[in-house]
N, C-alpha and C positions, 0 to 999 in steps of 0.2 A: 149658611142657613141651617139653626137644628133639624131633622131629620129623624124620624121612628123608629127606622132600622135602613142596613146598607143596603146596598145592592147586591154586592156578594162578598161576602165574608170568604176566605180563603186562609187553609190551613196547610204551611209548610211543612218537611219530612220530620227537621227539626224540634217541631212543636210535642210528638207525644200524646197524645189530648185522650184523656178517659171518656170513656161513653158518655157521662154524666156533662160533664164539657160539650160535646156536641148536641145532646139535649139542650143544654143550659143556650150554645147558640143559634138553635132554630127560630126562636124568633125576632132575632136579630139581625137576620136576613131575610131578603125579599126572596133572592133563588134559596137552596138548600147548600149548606155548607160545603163547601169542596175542600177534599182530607185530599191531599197531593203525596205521592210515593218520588217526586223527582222536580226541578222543575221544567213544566212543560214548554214545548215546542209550541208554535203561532197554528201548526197543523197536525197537532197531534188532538187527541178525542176531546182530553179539557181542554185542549187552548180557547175554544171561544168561549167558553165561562170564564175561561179562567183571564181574558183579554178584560173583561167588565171586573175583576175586581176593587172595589174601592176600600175596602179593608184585606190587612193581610196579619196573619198571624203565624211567629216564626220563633225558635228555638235559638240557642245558644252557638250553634252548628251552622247554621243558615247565613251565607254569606248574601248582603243587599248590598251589592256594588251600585253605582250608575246605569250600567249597563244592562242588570235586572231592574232593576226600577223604572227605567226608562220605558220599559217592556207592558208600563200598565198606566197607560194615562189619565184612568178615573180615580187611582190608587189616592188616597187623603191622610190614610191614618195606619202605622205599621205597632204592630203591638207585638211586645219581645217579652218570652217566657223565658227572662233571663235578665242578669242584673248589667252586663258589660254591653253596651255599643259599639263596641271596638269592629265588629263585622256587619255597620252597615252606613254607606257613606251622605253623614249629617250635613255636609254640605250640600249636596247634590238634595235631599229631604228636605232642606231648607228652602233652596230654591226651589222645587215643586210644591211648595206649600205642604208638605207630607209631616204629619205630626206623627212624631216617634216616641213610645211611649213602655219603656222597662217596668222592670216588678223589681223591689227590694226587701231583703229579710227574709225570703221564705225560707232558704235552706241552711239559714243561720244555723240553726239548734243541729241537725243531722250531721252536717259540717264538724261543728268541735268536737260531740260524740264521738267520730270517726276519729279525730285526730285525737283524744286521749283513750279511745281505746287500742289505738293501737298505740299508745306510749303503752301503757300496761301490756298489753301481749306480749311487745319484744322486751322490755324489764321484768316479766315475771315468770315467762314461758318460752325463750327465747334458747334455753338447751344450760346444763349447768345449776349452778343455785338458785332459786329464783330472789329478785331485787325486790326493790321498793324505788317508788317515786320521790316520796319525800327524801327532800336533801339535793337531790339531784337539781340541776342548772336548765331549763327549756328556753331557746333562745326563739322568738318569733321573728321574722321577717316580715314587715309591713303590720299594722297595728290599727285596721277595720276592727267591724263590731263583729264575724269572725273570732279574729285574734283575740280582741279584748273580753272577747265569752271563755275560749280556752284560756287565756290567762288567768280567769278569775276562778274556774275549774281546779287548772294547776295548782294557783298559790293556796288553794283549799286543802289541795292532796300537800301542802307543805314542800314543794318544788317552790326553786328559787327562778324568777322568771324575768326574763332582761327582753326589748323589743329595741329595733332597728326601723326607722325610719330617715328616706333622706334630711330633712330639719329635725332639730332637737322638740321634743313635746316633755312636758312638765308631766307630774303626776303626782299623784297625794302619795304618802309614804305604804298606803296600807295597797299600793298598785303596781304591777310591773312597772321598773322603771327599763328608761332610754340609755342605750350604748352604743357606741360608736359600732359599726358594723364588723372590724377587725377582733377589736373587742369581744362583741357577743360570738361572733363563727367560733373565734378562738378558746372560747372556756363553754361552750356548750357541750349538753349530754344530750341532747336533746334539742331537736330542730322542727319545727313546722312553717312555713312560707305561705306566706297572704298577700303575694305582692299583687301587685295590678295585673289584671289577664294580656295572655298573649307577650311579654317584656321581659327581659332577660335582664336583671337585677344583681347577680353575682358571677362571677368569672373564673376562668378556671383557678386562677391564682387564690380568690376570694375560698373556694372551694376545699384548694389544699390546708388552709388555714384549720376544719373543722378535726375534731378530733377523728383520729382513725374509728374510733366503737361507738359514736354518736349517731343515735335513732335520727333520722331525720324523715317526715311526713312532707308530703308535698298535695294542694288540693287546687291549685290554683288553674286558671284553664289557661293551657300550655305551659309549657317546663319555663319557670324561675330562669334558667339556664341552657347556654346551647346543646345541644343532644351531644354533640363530638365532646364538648366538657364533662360532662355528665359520664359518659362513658368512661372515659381517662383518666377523670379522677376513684371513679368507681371500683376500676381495675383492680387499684391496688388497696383498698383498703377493707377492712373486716364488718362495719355496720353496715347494717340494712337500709335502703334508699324508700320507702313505700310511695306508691302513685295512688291515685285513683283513675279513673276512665277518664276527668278531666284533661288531669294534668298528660296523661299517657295517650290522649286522642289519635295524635300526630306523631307518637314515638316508632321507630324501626323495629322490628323483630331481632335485628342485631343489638340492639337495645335493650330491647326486654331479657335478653339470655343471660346478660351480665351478671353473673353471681351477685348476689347480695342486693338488686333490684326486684323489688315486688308487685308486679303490679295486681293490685284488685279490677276484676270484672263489674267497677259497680259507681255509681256517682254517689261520690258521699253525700251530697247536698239532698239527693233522693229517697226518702222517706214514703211511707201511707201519708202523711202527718205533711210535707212540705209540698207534696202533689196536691193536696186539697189545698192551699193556702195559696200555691202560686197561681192556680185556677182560679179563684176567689178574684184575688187582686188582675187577672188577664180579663176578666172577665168586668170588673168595677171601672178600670181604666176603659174599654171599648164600649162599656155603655157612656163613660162620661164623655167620649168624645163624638157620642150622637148629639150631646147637647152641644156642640160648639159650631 
């Protein structure tokens, strides 16, 4: 039955949430929003608020197994400040009737910026003469509306741009076109990875294939690839590997030392600009599901 507002509304570590967000959810709670640093204990100070919530609102980090779930039996409706489900178990949500509900597209635009800005940084400032884009080959991994914004970016800068996915996809002439996977690794200058979060997509073999001085971006949450691969093949070659705080969440410290791996401090997808928008849409989706 619709409903005015919850009961208590509850903010994971995960979540992030600007002042503006907490504003924006006080009245959409009966209690006052509970912002959580961990999650609680049955006897810790919020556990009995935090026992009543029937909304939960959690980040891209926040893992909702069963076993957290099960932990909240007024729980109805989980709202994820984050495009991947991959960490929260929709079976188990299914059967408790728990409607789970992602945000899509906000950090589109932040996202490709970062990845052709740093094609440009290591082609133009990378130590030596500085390059150009144009001419050069960008090979994408996985071909979301990500990829398909940098692609349309690249072919601008007059880069020639080939994408990789498991089926073959058709495309107009004036579009990146599709190549076999060996294909694209093997003639790229240029790499960025959009595969699906969390899934290891290429192998070390796959790997060895890329040229040794090929840029390659990775934005994806969790490494394309196993960390031992990554390493190994790393070792021995001269291009730079770039991360973001996504892809790099879970990586080792023996990891990050690797010559020629970079990692940035910082989520690409993370903007002024994508923070207001994912807000927006966490915020559109939790009221819609007071009407349900």
């Amino acid at each position: 039955m619709p409903t005015s507002v919850f009961q208590q509304v509850s903010l994971l570590p995960g979540l992030w949430p600007s002042p503006g967000l907490l504003d924006a959810l006080r009245p959409l709670s009966e209690r006052p929003p509970l912002r959580l640093s961990e999650w609680p204990s049955p006897d810790s100070e919020p556990g009995e608020s935090f026992a009543r919530t029937d909304a939960l609102l959690a980040g891209w980090k926040d893992r909702l197994d069963a076993g957290h779930l099960s932990q909240l039996p007024a729980l109805r409706y989980v709202g994820l400040r984050a495009t991947s489900t991959d960490r929260v178990d929709l079976d188990h949500a299914r059967r408790a009737g728990i409607t789970v509900s992602p945000i899509y597209g906000y950090g589109d635009i932040g996202t490709a910026e970062f990845v052709i800005e740093q094609l440009l940084v290591h082609t133009r400032h990378s130590g030596g003469a500085p390059g150009e884009l144009a001419g050069r080959r960008l090979g994408l991994i996985g071909y979301g509306p990500v990829a398909r914004r940098v692609g349309k970016v690249a072919m601008a800068l007059a880069m020639d741009v080939l994408f990789h996915t498991p089926r073959h996809r058709s495309t107009a002439a004036d579009e990146p076109r599709w190549a076999p996977l060996a294909e694209l690794l093997g003639s790229a200058d240029c790499l960025s990875f959009h595969s699906p979060a969390y899934r290891h997509v290429v192998t070390l073999q796959d790997l060895c294939r890329i040229p040794e001085g090929a840029v390659v971006v990775v934005t994806t949450l969790g490494l394309p690839m196993a960390e031992t691969d990554l390493r190994a093949w790393q070792a021995d070659r001269s291009g730079p590997v770039i991360l973001d705080s996504c892809a790099a969440h879970a990586v080792s410290e023996s990891t990050r030392l690797v010559p020629g791996i970079d990692v940035h401090d910082l989520y690409a997808a993370r903007t002024t600009e994508s923070v207001k928008r994912a807000e927006a849409q966490l915020l559109e989706n939790l009221t819609a599901a007071l009407r349900l």
